[in-house]
N, C-alpha and C positions, 0 to 999 in steps of 0.2 A: 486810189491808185496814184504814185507817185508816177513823177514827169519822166523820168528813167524808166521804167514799167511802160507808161503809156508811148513812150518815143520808139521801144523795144519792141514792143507787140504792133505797131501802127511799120515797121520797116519791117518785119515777118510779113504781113500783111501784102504791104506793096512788094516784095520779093518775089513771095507766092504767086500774085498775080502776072507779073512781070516773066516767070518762066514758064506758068501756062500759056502765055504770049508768045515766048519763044519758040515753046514747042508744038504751037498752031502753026505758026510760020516758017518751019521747019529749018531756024535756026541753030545745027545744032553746038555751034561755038559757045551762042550767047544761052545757051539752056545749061551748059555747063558752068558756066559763070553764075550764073542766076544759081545754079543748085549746089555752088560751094559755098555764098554767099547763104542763102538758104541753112544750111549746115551751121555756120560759123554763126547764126545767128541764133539759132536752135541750141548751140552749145552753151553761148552766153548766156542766154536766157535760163538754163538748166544748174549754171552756174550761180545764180544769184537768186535761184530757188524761183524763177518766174514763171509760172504756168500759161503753154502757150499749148491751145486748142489742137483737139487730136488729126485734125484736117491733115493730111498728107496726099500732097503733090506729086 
């Protein structure tokens, strides 16, 4: 796995967990940031052929 791949999948990763966070603590400004961020990362990654785990938030 190249460093791009792993930097990509490693901030999916912390996103994910970051708007589970949000949406315990019933932030809901910061769950929407986190779930556009989420998105825009997901796109990237689909974009450069990078398979990112079926888990959905």
């Amino acid at each position: 796995m190249d460093a791009f791949t792993a930097g990509l999948l490693q901030r999916i990763k912390a996103t994910e967990s970051d708007l589970t966070r949000a949406r315990e603590t019933g932030d809901d400004f910061l769950a929407e940031v986190e779930q556009a961020e989420l998105e825009d990362l997901r796109r990237l990654a689909a974009e450069h052929g990078v398979e990112v785990g079926a888990t959905r938030v």
